[in-house]
N, C-alpha and C positions, 0 to 999 in steps of 0.2 A: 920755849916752844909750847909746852903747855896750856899757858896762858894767851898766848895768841891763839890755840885754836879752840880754847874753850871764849876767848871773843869772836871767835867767827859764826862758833855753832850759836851761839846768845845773837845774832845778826841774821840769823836763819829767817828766809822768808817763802813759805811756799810756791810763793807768787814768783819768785826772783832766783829761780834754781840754777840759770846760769850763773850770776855772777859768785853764787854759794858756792859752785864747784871751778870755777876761777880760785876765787880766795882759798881753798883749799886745795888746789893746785899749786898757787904761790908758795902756801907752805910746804907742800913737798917739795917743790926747787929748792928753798930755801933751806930747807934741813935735811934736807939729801943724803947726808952724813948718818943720821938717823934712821934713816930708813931703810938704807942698807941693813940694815943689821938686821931687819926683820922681815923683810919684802923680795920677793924673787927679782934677781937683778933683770930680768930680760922687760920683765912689766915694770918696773924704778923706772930705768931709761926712757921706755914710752912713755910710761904717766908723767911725766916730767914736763915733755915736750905739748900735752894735751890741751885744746883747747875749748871752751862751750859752743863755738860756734863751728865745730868740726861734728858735731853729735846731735843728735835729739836727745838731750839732755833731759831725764826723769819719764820716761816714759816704761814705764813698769807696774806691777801693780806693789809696789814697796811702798810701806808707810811712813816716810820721810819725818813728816812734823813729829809726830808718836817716837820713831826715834830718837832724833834730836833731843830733844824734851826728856828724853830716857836719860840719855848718855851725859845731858848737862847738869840732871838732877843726881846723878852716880857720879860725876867724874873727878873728885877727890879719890874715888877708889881703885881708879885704872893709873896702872902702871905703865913706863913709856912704849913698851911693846905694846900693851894693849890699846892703848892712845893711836898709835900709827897703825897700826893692824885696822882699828874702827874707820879713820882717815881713810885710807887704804880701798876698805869695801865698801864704804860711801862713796870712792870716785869711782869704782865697778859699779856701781851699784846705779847711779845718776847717769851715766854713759852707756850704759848696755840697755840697746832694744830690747823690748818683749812683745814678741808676736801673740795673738789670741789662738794660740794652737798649742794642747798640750801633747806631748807625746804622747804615743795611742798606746801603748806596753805599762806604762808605769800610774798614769793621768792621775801625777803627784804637783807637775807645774808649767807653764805654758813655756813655749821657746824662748830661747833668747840667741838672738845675732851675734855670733862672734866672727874674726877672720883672724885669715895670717897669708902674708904676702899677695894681698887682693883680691882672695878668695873668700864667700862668706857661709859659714857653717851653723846651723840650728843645732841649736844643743840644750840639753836640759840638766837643770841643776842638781837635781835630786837622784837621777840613775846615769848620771853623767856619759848620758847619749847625745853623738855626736851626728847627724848627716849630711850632705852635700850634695845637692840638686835633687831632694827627695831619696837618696840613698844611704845608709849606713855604711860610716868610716870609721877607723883606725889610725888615729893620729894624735902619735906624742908629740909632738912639738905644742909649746904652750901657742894659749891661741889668748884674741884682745878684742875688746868693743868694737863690732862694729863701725868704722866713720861712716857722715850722714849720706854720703854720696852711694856709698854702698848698700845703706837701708836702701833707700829711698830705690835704688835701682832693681834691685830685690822686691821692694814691693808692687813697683812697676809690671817686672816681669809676671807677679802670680797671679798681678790684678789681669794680664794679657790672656792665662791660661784659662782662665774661666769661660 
């Protein structure tokens, strides 16, 4: 396993972000097994099923190549939890929208799109503020990327309210 995804990230192209998080989607299917052990079951199941062309894939302001290049020149050192932990929040990471809007309380990091059962929630990473059509929520349930249909209709509608 290792070794397959320290060939993928050596395959890394910024140009080519979908097919990056294809191939490291493959290997979460693939070692599935693995990931349990470290990964919350209800996001394993979705990420499993994920695909680049369901997302605006890299649309963040995350420094991908910098990373990459980080964790290839480290990653004798990372252990298998830490190996799929990194996997893990690179396919967060490459799939979750980021709006040019930071929350106005914290103005630590811009939004990012998340949902759950078709609904889509701005939230922020840092004060892990949550809202829903411009209002602040309260909701445990884990929440997942955005899909692009969902952006996109999202961004439809804020572009209308102007």
């Amino acid at each position: 396993m290792k070794q397959e995804i320290l060939d993928v990230y050596g395959k890394f192209d910024i140009n080519n972000l979908p097919d990056f998080f294809d191939n490291l989607i493959y290997l979460t299917r693939k070692y599935k097994k693995n990931f349990y052990k470290y990964v919350e079951n209800e996001f394993l199941e979705k990420m499993v099923n994920y695909k680049s062309d369901d997302f605006i894939i890299g649309h963040s302001d995350d420094f991908f190549d910098k990373g990459i290049r980080y964790y290839v020149n480290n990653f004798g050192e990372y252990s298998e939890k830490e190996i799929i932990l990194q996997v893990s929040g690179l396919i967060w990471s490459l799939c979750v929208y980021m709006i040019n809007q930071e929350y106005p309380a914290c103005h630590q990091a811009n939004l990012r799109l998340l949902e759950r059962s078709g609904k889509i929630y701005e939230f922020c990473e840092e004060c892990l503020f949550k809202s829903c059509n411009g209002s602040l929520v309260k909701i445990e349930e884990e929440l997942f990327p955005a899909k692009k249909e969902l952006v996109l209709n999202y961004l439809f509608q804020k572009n209308e309210r102007r």
